[in-house]
N, C-alpha and C positions, 0 to 999 in steps of 0.2 A: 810200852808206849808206842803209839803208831807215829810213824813218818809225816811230817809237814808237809805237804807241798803248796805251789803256788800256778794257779790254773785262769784262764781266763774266766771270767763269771759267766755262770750259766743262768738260765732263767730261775731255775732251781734251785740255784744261792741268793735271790734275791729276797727273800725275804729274812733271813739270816743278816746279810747284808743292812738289813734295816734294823733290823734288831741291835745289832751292833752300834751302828750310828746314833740309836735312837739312846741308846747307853751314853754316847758321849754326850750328844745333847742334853740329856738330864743332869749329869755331870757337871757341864758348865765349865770346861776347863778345854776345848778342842773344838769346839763349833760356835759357829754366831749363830746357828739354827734354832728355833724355838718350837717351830712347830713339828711331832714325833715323822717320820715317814714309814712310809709301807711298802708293801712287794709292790705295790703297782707305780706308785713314788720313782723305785727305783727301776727299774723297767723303762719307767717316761725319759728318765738322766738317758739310759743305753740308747734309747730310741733317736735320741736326738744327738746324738756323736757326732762327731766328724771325724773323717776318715783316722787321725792321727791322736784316739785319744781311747783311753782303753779302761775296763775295770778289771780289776784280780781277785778271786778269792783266792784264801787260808784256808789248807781242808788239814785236818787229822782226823782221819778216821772217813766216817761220814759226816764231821761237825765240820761248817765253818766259823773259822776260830780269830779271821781276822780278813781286813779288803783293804787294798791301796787301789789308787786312782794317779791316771794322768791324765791333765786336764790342758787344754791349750789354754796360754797365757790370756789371751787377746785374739779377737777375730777377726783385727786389724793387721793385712798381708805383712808391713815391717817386724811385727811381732813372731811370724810362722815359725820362728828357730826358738819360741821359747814356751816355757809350760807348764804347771803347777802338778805339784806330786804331792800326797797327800794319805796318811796311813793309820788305818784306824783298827784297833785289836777291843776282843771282848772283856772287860776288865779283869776279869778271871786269870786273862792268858799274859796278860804282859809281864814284865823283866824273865821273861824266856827266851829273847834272842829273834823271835818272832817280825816285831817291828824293825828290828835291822835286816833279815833277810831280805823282808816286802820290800822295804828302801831300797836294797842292792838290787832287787830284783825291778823296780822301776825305773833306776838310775841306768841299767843294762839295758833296757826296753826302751827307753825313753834316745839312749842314744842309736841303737839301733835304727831309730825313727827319724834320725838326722834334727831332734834337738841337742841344741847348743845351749843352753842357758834351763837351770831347773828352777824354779820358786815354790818356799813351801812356806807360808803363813801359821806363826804359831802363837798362842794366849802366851804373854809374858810369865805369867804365874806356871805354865808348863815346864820347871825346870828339864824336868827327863827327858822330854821331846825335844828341847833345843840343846841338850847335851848327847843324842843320840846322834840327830844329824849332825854336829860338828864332827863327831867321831866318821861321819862316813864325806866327811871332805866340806860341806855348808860350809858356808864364812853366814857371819851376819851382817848385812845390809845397815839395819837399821831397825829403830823402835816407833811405829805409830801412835803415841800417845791419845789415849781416851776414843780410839777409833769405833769401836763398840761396846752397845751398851744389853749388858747382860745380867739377872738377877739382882735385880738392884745398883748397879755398878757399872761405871765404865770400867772397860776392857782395854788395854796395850795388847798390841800387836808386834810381835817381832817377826820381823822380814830375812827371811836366809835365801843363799845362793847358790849352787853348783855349777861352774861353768865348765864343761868338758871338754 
């Protein structure tokens, strides 16, 4: 089995990157997204960064196999210490340990980057993902009731924290 590792995204994981994404979207369980996106989709996201905000791919092998994001909270200067993380695997690949490295792996990057405060937004109905990050320190905030609406259905929203 080849080695994981965890790399900035290149141009050449972008469309991997989407593919992945575009799995949770269909999904219904991890994005408010509806509409699929593409190499070029994500490319546009990188294009428009700001200095302190970063993409990762998941490689084994030559597969990308999973991406987290750190994303600044708010583009409002009070907010500059805090910042949404965000981690998405191929559904193939998860409960392999994978989503929690990407997490440790953003929560280390992210403080590197002198955030203080992390936000990660997750669908109520995600038990896994909001028992993953409590295990890597999240508290939860709070629940957004019926904040979006997705496949028929309003969506809860639960709200987690990491403060560093």
């Amino acid at each position: 089995m080849s080695e994981v590792k965890i790399i900035p995204a290149r141009p050449e994981d972008y469309r991997a990157i989407a593919e992945i994404y575009n799995e949770a979207i269909h999904k219904g369980n991890a994005s408010m997204e509806e509409a699929i996106k593409s190499e070029a989709d994500i490319a546009g996201w990188v294009s428009k960064f700001h200095a302190r905000e970063r993409l990762y791919a998941q490689v084994k092998g030559d597969d990308v196999v999973g991406w987290g994001i750190i994303k600044r909270y708010s583009d409002r200067e009070g907010y500059r210490f805090a910042c949404e993380t965000a981690v998405y695997l191929r559904q193939s690949e998860t409960r392999k340990g994978y989503g929690s490295a990407m997490k440790k792996h953003l929560i280390t990057e992210a403080r590197s980057m002198d955030y203080h405060h992390l936000v990660a937004k997750i669908f109520a109905i995600n038990e896994s993902s909001i028992q993953y990050n409590l295990q890597l320190g999240y508290t939860i905030v709070g629940t957004q009731k019926e904040i979006g609406f997705k496949n028929g259905q309003w969506m809860d929203i639960v709200i987690m924290q990491l403060v560093l």
